[in-house]
C-alpha positions in Angstrom: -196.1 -84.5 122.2 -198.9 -86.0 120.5 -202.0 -83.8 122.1 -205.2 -83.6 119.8 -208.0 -85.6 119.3 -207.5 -87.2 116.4 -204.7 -87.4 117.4 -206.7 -89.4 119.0 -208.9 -91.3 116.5 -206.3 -91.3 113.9 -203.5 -93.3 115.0 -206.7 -96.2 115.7 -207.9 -95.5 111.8 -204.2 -95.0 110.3 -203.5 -98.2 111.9 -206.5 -100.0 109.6 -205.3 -98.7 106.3 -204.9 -101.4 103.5 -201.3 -101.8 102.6 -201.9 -102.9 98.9 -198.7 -105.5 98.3 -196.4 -103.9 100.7 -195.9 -104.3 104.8 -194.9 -101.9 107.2 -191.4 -103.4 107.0 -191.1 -101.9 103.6 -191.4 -98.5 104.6 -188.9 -95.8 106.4 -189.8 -95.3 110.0 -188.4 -92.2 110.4 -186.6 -89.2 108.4 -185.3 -86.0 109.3 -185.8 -83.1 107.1 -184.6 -79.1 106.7 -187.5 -76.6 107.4 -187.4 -73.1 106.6 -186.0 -71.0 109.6 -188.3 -68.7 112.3 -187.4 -64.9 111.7 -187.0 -63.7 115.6 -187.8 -61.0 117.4 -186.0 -60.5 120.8 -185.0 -64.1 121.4 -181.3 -65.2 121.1 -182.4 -68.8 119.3 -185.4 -70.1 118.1 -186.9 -73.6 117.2 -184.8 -76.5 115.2 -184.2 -75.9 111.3 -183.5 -79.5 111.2 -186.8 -82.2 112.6 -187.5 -86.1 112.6 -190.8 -87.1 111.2 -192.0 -90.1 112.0 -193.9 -92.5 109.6 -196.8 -92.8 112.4 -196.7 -89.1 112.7 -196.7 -88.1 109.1 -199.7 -90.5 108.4 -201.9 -89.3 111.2 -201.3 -85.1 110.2 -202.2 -86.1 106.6 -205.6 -87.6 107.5 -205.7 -85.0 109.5 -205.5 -82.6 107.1 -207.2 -84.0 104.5 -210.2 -84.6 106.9 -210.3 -80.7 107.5 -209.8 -80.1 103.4 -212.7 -82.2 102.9 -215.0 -81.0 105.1 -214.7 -77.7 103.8 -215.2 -78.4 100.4 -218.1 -80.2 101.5 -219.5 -77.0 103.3 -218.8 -74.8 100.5 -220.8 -77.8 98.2 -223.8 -77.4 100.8 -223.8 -73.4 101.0 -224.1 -73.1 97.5 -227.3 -75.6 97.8 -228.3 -73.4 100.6 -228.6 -76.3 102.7 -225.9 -73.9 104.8 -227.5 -70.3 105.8 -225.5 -67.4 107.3 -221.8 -66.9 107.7 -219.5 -69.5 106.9 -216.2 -68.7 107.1 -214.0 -71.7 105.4 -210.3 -72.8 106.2 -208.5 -74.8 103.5 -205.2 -73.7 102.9 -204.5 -73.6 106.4 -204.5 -77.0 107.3 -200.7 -76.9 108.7 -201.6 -74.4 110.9 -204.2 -76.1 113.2 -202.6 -79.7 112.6 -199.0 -78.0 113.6 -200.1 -76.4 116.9 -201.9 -79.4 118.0 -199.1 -81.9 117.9 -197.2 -79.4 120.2 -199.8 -78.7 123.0 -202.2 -81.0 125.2 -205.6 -81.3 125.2 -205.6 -79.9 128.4 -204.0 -76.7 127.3 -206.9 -74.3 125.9 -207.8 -72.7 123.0 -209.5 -70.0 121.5 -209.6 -68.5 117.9 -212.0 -65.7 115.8 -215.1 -66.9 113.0 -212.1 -69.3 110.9 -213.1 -72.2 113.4 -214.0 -75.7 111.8 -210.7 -76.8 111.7 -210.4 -75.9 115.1 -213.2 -77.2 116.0 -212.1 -80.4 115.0 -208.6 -80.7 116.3 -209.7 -80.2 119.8 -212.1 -82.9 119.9 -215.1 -82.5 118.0 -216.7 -85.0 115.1 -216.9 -83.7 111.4 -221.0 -85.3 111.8 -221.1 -82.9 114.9 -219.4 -80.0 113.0 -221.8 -80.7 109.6 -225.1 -80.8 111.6 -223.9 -77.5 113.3 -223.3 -76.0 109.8 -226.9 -77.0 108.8 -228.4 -75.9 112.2 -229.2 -79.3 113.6 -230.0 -80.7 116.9 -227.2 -83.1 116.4 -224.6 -80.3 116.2 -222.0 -79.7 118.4 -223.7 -76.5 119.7 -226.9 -78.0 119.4 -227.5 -76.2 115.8 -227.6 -72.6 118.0 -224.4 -71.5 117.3 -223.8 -72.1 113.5 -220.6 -71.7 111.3 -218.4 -69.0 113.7 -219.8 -70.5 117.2 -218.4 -73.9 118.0 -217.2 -75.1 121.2 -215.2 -77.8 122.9 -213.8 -79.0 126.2 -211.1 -76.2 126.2 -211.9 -75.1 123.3 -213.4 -71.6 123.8 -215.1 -70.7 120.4 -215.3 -69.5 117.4 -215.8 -65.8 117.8 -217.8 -63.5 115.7 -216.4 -60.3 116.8 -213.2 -59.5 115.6 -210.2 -59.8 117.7 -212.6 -59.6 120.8 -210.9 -63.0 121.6 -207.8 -62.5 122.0 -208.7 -60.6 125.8 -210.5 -63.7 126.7 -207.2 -65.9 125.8 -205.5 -64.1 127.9 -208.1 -64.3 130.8 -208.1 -67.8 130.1 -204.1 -67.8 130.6 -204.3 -66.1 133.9 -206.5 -68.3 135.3 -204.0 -71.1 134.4 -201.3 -69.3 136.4 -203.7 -68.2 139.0 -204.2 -72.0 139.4 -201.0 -73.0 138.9 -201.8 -75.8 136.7 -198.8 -75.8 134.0 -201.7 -75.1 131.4 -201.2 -72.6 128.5 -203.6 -70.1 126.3 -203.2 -70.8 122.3 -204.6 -67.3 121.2 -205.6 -67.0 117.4 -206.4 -64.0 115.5 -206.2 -62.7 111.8 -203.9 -60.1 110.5 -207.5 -58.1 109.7 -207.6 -58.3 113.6 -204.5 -57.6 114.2 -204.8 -53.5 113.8 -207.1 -53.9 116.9 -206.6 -51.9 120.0 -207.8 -54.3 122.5 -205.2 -56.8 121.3 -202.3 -54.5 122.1 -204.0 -53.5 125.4 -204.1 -57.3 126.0 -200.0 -57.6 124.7 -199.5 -54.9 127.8 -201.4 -56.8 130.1 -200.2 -60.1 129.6 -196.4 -59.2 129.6 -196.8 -56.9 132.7 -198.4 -59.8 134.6 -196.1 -62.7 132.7 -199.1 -65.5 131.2 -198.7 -68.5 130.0 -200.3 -67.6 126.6 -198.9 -67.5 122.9 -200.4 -65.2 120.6 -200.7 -66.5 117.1 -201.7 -64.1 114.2 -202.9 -66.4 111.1 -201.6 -63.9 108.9 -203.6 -65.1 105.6 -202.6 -61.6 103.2 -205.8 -60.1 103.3 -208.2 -58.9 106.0 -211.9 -59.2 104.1 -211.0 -57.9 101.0 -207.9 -55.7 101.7 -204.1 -57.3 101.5 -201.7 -56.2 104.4 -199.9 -54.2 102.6 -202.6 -51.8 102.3 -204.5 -52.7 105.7 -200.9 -52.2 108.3 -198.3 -49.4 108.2 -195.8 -52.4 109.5 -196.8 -56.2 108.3 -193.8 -57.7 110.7 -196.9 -58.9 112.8 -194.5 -60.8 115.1 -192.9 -58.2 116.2 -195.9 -55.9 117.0 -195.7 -56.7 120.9 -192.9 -54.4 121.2 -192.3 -56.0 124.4 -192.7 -59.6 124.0 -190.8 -61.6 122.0 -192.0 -63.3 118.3 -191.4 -65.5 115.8 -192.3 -66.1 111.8 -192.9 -69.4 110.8 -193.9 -70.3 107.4 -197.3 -71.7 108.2 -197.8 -73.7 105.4 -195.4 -76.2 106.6 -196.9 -77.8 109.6 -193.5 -79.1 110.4 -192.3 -75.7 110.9 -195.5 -74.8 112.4 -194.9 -78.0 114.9 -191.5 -77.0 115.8 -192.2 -73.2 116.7 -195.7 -73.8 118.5 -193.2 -76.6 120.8 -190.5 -73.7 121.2 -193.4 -71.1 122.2 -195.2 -73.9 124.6 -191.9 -74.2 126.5 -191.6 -70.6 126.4 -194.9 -70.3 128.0 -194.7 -73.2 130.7 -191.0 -72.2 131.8 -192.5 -68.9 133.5 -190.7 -66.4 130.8 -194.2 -64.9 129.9 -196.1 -64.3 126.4 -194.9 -65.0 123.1 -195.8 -64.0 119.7 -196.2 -65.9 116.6 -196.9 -64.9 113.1 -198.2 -68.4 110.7 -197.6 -66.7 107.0 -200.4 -68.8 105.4 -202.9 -68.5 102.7 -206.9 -69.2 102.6 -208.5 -70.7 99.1 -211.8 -69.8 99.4 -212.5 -65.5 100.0 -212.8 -63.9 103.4 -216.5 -66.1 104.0 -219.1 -67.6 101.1 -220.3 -64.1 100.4 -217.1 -63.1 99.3 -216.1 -64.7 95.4 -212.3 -63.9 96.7 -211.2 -63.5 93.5 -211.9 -59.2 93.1 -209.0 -58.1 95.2 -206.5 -61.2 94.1 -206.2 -63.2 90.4 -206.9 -66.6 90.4 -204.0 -67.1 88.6 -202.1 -66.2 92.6 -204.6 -68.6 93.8 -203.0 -71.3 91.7 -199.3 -70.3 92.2 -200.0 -70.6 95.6 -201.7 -74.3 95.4 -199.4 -75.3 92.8 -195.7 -74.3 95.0 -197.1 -73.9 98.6 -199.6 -76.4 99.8 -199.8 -78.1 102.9 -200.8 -81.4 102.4 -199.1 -81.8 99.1 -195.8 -81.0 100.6 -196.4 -83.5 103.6 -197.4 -85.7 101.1 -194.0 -85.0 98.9 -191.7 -85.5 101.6 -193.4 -88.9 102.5 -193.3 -90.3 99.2 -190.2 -89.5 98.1 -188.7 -90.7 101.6 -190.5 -93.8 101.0 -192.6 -93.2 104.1 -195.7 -94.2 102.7 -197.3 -95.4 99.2 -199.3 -93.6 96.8 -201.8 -96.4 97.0 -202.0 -96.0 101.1 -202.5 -92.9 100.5 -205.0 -92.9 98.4 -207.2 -95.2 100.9 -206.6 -92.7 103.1 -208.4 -90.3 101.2 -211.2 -92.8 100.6 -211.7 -93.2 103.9 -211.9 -89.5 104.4 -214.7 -89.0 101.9 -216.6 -91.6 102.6 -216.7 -90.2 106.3 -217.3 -86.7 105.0 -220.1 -88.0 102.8 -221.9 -89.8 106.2 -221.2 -86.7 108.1 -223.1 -84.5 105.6 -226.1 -87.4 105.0 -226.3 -86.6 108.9 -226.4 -83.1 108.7 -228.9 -83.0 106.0 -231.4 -85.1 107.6 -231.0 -85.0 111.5 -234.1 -82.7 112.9 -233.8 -79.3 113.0 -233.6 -77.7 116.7 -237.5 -78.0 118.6 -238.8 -74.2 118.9 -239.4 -75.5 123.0 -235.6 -75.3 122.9 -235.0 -72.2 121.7 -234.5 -70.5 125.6 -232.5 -72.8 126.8 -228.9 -73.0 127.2 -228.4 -69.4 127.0 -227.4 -68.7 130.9 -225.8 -72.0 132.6 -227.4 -73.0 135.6 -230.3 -70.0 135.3 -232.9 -72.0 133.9 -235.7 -70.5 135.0 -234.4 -67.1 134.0 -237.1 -65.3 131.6 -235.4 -63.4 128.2 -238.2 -60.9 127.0 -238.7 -61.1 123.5 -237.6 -64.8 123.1 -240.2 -67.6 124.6 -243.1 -67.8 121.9 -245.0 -68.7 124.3 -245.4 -65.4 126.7 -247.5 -63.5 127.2 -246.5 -59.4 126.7 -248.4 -57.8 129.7 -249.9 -54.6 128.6 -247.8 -51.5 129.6 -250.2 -48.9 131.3 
């Protein structure tokens, strides 16, 4: 099922793209194609090894992607003007990931993930001009410009959190809300394989199994936590199977086909009642750990490049298209026009739309408690004298 956003805008824009000489006619409508199989952990079967792609489908996770590639290039361009302050934690690499658990959920199912968050951010509903202007700390960001790189929010979409793995117990509240309501929801729970060494996150593994939520645990397992690779961070890197007691799967999660198919398999899962599930997305991040970090100190460049060269997302979408004779190169290519000429507007925006007024500052930071006072932050009190 089609659930994000743009899965919402896209299919209107991938209907506009320019066709150079050629017609939809011309192209194949459909393919099916062999994707790497899940490793399992207590399940009897996993998801299919063998999918159908669609030609609507593939077009619309490509612009997808390539919006979310873009857009974090394009921070990375404005952090190192230092028109971006602060933390800024960037995604590409990981495209498939966010693009392949969307298509399987709704947008009423809810999400919540750790600091990695634009991407995110922007599956579930929000604009790349509202996610810019909240990079640059603008009013016209989608947190106002309070919240910054790690603290975005949607409808459902429960952040961007700063504190690692502290949101993987608030996915699972989330979930058991859902079953307390009864509403056939679902929790998407993200967290790093850094976060993974957590003990609140197995407390929260014993929790949600004993009381049987609707939530799948996802560990974005990237190879290295900061600056440290698995190998020397985890005694055991088979992150799937470290609920013991609740069942996993490992999905290469640079294919978001394969990410597509296990994130539907782990949904049912979920909705039929059976519980929590586990999934481990064996991915890869470009940039280092956040802007501080050069990310080239603990890993060559020259792994960097195998990487980008064998393994990425959106130039093995973009293979299987092409030589299925799903799309052109030249439609393609306007797709990508029409990416970064919206990238460009969004960052015009977030360069010149007013910064936050300082008669802001107070609010929003207790809903419905407006007239609550917060010593220490209105400019305009006055400190009694303390006899």
């Amino acid at each position: 099922m089609i659930a994000s956003l743009l899965l919402h805008t896209c299919f209107s824009q991938g209907a506009a793209v320019i066709m150079s000489a050629r017609t939809y006619a011309d192209f194949t409508t459909q393919a099916t194609f062999e994707i790497k199989k899940c490793d399992l952990f207590k399940l009897d079967e996993g998801p299919a090894t063998q999918v159908v792609l669609t030609r609507d489908e593939g077009l619309q996770y490509y612009r997808i992607m390539q919006t979310m590639r873009r857009m974090e290039l394009k921070a990375d361009q404005l952090y190192k003007q230092k028109i971006i302050r602060g933390f800024c934690h960037l995604y590409d690499g990981q495209e498939a990931c966010a693009v392949g658990i969307e298509t399987s959920i709704n947008l009423s199912d809810h999400l919540i993930t750790a600091y990695r968050a634009h991407g995110y951010t922007y599956t579930r509903g929000g604009t790349v001009k509202e996610i810019m202007a909240e990079l640059t700390g603008r009013r016209g960001g989608i947190a106002k410009g309070k919240g910054g790189s790690m603290h975005m929010y949607c409808k459902h979409f429960y952040g961007g959190n700063g504190i690692v793995g502290a949101q993987v117990p608030l996915g699972a509240g989330v979930a058991l809300a859902c079953k307390f309501q009864g509403n056939n929801q679902l929790c998407v729970c993200l967290y790093g394989d850094g976060a993974a060494n957590q003990g609140q996150i197995f407390e929260t593994y014993n929790m949600a199994a004993l009381w049987k939520l609707p939530v799948i645990f996802i560990c974005e397992n990237n190879r290295y936590g900061m600056g440290t690779s698995v190998e020397r961070a985890a005694a055991s890197t088979d992150y799937f199977k470290r609920g013991e007691f609740i069942p996993g799967l490992r999905v290469d999660g640079m294919d978001v086909l394969c990410v597509r198919e296990a994130t539907k398999f782990a949904a049912d899962h979920c909705r039929s009642g059976k519980g929590p599930i586990l999934m481990e997305l064996q991915t890869y991040r470009y940039h280092g750990h956040s802007m501080s970090d050069p990310g080239v100190s603990y890993r060559t460049r020259e792994e960097i490049q195998e990487v980008r060269s064998k393994s990425d997302p959106i130039s093995l979408l973009k293979d299987r298209m092409l030589s299925n004779n799903m799309a052109s190169v030249e439609e393609l290519k306007e797709i990508d026009v029409e990416v970064r000429k919206e990238i460009e507007d969004a960052a015009q925006f977030a360069t010149t739309d007013p910064e936050p007024p300082l008669e802001d500052l107070c609010n929003h930071i207790f809903c419905d408690m407006p007239s609550l006072e917060v010593r220490g932050t209105n400019p305009w009190a006055k400190l009694k004298s303390v006899s």
